[in-house]
N, C-alpha and C positions, 0 to 999 in steps of 0.2 A: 402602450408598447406595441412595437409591427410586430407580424407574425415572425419575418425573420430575426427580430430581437429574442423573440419565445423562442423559437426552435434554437436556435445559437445559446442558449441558456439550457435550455433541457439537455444540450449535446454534450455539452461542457459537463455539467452537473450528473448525469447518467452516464459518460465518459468520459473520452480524455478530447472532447474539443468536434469540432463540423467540420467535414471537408466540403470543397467548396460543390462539390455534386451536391450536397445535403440540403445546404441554402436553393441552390440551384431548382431541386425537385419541388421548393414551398410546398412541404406538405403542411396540414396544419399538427401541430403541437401531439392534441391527442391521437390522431392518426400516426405520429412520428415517434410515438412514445408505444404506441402499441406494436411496430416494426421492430422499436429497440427490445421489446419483453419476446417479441416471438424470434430473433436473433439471438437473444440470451439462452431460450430454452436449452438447443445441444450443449452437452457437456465433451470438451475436449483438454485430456490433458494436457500439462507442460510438459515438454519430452526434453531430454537433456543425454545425443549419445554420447555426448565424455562420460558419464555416470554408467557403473556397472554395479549392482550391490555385490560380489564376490572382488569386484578390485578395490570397492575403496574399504571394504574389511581390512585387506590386506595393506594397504598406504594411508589406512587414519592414524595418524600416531598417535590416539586415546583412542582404545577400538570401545566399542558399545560394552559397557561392564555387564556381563550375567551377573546375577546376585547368587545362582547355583555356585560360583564359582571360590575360588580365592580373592577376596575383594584385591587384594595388592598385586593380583597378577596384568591387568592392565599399565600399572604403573612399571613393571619386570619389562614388560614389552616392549614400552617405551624408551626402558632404558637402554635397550637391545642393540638398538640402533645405532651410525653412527651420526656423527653432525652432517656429513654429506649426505645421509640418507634421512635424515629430517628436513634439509634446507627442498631437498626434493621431491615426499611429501609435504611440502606445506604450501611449493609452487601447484603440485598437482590438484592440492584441495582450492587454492586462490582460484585456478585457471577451471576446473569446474562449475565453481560460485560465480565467478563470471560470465559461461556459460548461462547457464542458469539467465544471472540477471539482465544480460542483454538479449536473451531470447524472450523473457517475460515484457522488458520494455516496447520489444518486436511486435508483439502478440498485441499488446495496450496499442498501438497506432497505428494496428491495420485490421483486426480480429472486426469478425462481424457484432459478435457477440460484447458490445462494447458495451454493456451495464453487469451480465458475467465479471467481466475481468476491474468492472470499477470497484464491483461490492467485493474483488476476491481481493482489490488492493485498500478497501478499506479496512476489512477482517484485517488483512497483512498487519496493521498496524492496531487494531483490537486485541488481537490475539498475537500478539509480539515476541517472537520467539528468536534464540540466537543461538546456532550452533554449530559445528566446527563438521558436521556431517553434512557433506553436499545430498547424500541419498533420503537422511531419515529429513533436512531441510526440505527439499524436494515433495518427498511424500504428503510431508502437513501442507505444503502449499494446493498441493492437487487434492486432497482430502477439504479445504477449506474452498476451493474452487468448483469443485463440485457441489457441494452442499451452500453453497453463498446465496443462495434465491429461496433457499427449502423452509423447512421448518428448522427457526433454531435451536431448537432442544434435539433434534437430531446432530446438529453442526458442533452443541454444546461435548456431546457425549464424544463425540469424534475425534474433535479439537485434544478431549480431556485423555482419551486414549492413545492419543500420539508420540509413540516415544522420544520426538524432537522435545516437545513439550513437556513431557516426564522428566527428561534427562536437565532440561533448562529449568526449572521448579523444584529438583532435587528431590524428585519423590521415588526416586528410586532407593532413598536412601530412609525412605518412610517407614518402620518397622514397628510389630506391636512393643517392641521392648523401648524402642527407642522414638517415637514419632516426630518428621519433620514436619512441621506446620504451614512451610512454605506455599506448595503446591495450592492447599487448603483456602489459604487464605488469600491468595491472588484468584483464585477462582471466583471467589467472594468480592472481592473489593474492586478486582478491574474488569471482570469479564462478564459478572452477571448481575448484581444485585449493589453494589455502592456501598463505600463506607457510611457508616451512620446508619446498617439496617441491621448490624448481627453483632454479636456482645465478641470478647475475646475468649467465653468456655466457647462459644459457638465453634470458632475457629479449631479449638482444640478436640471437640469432641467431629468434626467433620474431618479434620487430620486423622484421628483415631478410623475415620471409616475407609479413609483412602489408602489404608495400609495395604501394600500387597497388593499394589497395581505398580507395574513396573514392564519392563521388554527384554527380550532375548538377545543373544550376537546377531542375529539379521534384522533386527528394528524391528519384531513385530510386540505387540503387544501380550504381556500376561499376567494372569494374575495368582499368584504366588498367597494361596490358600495358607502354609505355614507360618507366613509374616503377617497373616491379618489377624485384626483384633477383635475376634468375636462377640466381644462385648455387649452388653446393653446402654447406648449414645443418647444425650437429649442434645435434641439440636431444632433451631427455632421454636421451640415450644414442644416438641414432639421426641418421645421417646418411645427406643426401637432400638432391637439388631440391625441397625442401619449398615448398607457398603455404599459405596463409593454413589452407587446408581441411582441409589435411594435418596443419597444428601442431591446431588445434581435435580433428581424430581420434586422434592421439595421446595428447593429454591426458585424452579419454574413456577410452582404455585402461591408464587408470591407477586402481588400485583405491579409491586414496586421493581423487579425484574424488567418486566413489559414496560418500564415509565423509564428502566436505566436506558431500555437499547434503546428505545425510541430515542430517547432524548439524543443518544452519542453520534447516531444516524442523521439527527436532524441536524445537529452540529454540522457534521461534515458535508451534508448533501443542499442544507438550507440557508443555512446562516450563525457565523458563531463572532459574531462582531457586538452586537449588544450588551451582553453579558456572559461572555461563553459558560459561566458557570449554571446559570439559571435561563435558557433560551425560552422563547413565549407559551407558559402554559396554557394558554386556546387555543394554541398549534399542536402542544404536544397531549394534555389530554386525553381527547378523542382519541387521534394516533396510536396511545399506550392502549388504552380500552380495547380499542379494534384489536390489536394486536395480540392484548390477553383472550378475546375472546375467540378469534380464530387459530388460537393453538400455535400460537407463532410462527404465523405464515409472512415469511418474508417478501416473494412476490405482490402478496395482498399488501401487506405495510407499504412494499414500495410504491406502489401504484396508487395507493390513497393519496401518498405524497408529492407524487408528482402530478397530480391533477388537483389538488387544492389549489383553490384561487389565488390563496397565498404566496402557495411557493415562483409567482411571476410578479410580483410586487415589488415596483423599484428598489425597494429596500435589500434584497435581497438578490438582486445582477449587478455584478460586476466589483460586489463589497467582498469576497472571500482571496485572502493570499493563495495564489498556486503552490502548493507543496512543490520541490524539485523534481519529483518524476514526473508529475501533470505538466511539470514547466516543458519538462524535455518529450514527454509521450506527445504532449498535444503540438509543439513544431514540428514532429517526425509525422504527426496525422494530418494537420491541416498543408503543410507542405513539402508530402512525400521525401524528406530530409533522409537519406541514405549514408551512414561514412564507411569508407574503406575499409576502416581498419575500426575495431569496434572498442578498443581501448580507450579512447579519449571518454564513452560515453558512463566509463565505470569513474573514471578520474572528475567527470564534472558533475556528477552524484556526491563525491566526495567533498566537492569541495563547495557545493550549495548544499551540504549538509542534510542527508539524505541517501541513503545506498538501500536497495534491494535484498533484505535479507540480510541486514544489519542493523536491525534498529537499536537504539540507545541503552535499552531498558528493558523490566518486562511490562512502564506504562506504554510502551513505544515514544513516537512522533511528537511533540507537545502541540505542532501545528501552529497556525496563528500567524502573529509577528514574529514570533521565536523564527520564522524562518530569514528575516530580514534582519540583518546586522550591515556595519560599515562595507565587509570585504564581501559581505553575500551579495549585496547590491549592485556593486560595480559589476560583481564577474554577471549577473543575470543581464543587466545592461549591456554587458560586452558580446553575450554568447552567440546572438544574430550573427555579427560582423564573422565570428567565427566560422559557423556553420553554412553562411551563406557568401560569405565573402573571403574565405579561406585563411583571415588572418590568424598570424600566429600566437600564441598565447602561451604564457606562463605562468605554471601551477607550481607551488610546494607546498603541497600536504602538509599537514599536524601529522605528529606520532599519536597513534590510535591504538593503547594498551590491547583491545578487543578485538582488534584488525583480524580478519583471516589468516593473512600470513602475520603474523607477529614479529620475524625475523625479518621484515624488509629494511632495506638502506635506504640512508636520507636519498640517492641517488634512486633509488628504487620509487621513493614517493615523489622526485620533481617530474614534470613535465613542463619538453619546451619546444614546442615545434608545430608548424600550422595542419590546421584538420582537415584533410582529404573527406569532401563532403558533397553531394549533390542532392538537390530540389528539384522539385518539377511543379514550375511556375507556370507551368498551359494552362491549367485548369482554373486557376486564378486570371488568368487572361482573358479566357471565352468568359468568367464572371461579369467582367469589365469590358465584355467587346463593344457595348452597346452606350459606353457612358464615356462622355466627352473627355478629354485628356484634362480638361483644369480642374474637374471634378473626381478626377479617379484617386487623389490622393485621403479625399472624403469618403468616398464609398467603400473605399477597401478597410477605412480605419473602422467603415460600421461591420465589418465582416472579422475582422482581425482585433476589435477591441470589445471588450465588455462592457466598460467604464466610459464611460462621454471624456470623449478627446478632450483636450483644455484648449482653447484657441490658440494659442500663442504656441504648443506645438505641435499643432497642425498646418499653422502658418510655416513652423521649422520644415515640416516636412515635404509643404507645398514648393518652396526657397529650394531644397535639396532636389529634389524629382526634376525641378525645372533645370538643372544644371548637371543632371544626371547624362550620358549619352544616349543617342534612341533605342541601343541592345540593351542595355542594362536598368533604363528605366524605373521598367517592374520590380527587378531586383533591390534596386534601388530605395524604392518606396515601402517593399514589406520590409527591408533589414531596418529602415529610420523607425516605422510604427513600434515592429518588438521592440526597436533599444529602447521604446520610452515606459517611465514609468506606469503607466497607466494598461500597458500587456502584461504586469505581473497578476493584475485581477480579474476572476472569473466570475 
């Protein structure tokens, strides 16, 4: 493998993709990997000024339940209302979330800090929350963005005190009289430790400890002394006055912890084609080991990972499906891709199955193939010609029970009109200043593709480029490579 096949892998893999300076600079791999971790270090939030936490108290039409309160007085509130003053709040909450997620997109394909904002979009889908508050959304994302490189038993406790998080777990409704289990056990099962490590009392007597962690009307976190269960808990083998803090530190001290993230990380960063259920234990291992032993330092993890010899192993470039925001973060990085009007780019998340701050579940993403279907394919094939070639395109969304706005019209979910969009192909040109015209349809496919062209269409592309005009050439030749199949993998 060339060095710029390594770096183009690492880019991809630690981000959303190489700009063509990147290639350009040939540094070597580890030198390239050590810019990305000293780039990662500042922590900078994601700012959002549509978002006020005093206005959207005032226009969430479910406000944040105190549990001091009348529990039915948020549902009084809502009914307060009228239908025009909900259809109003619920555009205000969309047009926030929006917000929001094309600023995060923004960030992913120009941010310096491009392994920051990978691990805060892989967490996004570890720790998979969904919630109808753009502020307390907001907040878990910049709480999981800042701690994304740390120690995860600091990230764990974070996450776990999140009122987004709370509120989507239904542990606000966790009570010693009454315990919900919910919280408990997705803490257990998805986020730290795996099914198949803790029995079902475990689950219940760890509900019992989480009683009485809950949040205020401003999203902050509290914990509600009178609702918890003072009790005496066994839980993994251990019995105690256990609270909330206690079950979370025990599960860190379980080894099998350290082997879950590893493994999920590796999935996503290395390889999840083989067996995604069971990925190569000599890879993962050591990995968990290191991990348990340095106190789960996610820096350290990552960097072990990205310098194993393994992780460059043809096996492993150009076999991973691009999720739809990699699809879309890395054309907007590798060809500075700007649109007009920032709608389209909420509507083609929707419809490659995929949105920011909507995931499915609380597993999230399933990832994989699951992202290729009949209709997914075509539109990823089509979306070059789109963006780069201004054609027009028409979308009609699925009815989405979950949606943000829940009340939209079928009218409200089509789109049909061409995407005001520009690129900035210089940079890709000085790439190519030096490399003969019959050749540059080859060179740029080793810059623009993961996956080894297939001859036959490269020849397609060679055919097209030659019948292209002399201004549009260039243009020309990157919109043929993305439409092919072989640009969906990284």
């Amino acid at each position: 493998m060339t060095n710029q096949q390594q770096l183009q892998h690492l880019y991809w893999r630690a981000g959303f993709g190489p700009r063509p300076e990147d290639v350009a600079a040939n540094l070597s791999p580890r030198k390239a990997l050590r810019q990305l971790l000293r780039d990662a270090q500042p922590y900078q939030p994601l700012a959002s000024p549509g978002i006020q936490a005093a206005e959207m108290q005032a226009m969430t039409p479910t406000p944040t339940p105190d549990l001091r309160q009348d529990p039915q007085a948020p549902a009084l509130k809502k009914n307060e209302l009228t239908p025009e003053q909900r259809r109003q709040q619920n555009r205000q909450i969309r047009d926030a979330f929006y917000e929001m997620n094309t600023g995060w997109l923004a960030r992913m394909a120009s941010s310096p800090a491009q392994l920051r904002e990978k691990m805060t979009f892989f967490w996004h889908g570890h720790f998979a929350c969904r919630v109808r508050r753009p502020d307390a959304a907001l907040q878990l994302n910049n709480t999981i963005r800042r701690l994304a490189l740390g120690k995860f038993s600091d990230l764990l406790l974070a996450v776990s005190k999140e009122p987004a998080m709370l509120q989507f777990l239904n542990n606000q409704q966790n009570r010693k009289q009454r315990p919900n289990e919910n919280f408990a056990r997705e803490v257990m099962e998805l986020f730290t430790i795996g099914r198949g490590h803790y029995t079902e009392q475990d689950v219940k007597e760890a509900a019992r400890a989480f009683t009485g962690w809950s949040y205020d009307a401003q999203g902050q976190f509290v914990f509600r002394e009178k609702q918890h269960d003072v009790g005496p808990k066994t839980f993994l083998g251990r019995t105690g006055n256990f609270g909330g803090e206690d079950i979370l530190t025990i599960i860190l001290e379980q080894p099998q912890t350290a082997e879950f993230i590893t493994t999920k990380l590796y999935r996503f960063f290395v390889n999840d084609t083989p067996n995604p259920a069971h990925p190569n234990p000599a890879h993962i291992q050591p990995l968990a080991k290191a991990f348990f032993q340095s106190n789960y330092d996610l820096t350290d993890l990552m960097e072990r990972l990205f310098t194993a010899d393994w992780f460059y192993d043809a096996a492993n470039v150009g076999t991973r499906i691009k999720s739809p925001i990699e699809l879309l973060a890395g054309i907007k990085r590798t060809l500075g891709v700007e649109l007009e009007d920032k709608k389209p780019l909420i509507v083609f998340q929707k419809a490659l199955g995929q949105t920011l701050f909507e995931p499915p579940n609380v597993a999230g993403w399933a990832g994989g193939r699951s992202w290729i279907d009949s209709s997914t394919l075509l539109f990823r094939l089509q979306l070059p010609q789109v963006l780069l070639k201004n054609a027009e395109i028409s979308i009609a969304l699925k009815e989405d029970e979950n949606d943000i706005d829940p009340q939209q019209t079928k009218a409200d979910r089509t789109f049909r009109q061409p995407v005001k969009a520009k690129a900035k192909l210089a940079p890709l040109g000085l790439l190519l200043a030096k490399t003969p015209e019959a050749q540059q349809p080859a060179a740029l496919s080793q810059f623009l593709l993961q996956a080894p062209i297939r001859p036959e269409n490269l020849q397609l592309v060679q055919q097209v480029a030659q019948k292209a005009p002399a201004e549009g050439h260039l243009r020309t030749m990157v919109t043929s490579l993305l439409s092919l199949p072989e640009y969906q993998l990284m």
